[in-house]
C-alpha positions in Angstrom: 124.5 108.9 116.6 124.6 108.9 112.7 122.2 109.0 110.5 122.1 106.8 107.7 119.6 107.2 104.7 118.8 104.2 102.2 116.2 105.2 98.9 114.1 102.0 98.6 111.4 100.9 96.2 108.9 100.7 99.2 105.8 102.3 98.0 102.9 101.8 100.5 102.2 102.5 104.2 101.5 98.8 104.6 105.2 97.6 103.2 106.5 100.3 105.4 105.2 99.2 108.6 106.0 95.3 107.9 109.3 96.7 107.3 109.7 98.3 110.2 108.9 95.6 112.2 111.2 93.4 111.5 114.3 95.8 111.0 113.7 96.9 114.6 114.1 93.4 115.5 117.6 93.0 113.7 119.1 96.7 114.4 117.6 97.0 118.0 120.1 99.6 118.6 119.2 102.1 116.3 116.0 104.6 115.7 114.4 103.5 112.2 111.6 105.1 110.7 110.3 105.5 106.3 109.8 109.1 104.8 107.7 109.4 102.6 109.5 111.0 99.5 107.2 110.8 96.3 106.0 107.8 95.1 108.5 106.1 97.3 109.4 105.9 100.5 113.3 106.7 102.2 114.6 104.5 105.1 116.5 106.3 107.7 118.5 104.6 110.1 120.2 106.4 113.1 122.7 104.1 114.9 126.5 104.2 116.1 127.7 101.9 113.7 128.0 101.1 110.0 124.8 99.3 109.1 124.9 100.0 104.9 125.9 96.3 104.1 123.0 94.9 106.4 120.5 97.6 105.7 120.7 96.9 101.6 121.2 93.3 102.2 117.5 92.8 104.1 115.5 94.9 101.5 117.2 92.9 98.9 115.8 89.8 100.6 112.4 91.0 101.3 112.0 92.2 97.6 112.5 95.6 97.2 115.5 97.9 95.9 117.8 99.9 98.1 120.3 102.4 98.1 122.2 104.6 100.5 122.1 108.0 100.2 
């Protein structure tokens, strides 16, 4: 499995878990879990298969910046 980290602007525990939530519903085949690294808050994905484009795409939509690492 690869492991695929995004930097977002996510900044509380809160956003995190709401965030979670629903990417586990649209990447159901992949382990997702926030880090907390300063102010903000890494995503790291760990799936089979090349999820940057969707990944960026859904924080985008929700409101908050991302970037893979």
């Amino acid at each position: 499995m690869g492991l695929a980290v995004f930097k977002t602007s996510v900044t509380t525990q809160q956003q995190a878990d709401y965030l979670l939530h629903v990417l586990r519903q649209r990447i159901s085949d992949g382990v997702i879990y926030f880090h907390p690294q300063g102010p903000v808050q890494n995503c790291h994905i760990q799936i089979n298969r090349d999820i940057a484009d969707i990944a960026c795409a859904f924080f985008k939509k929700e409101g908050f910046d991302c970037q893979k690492l």
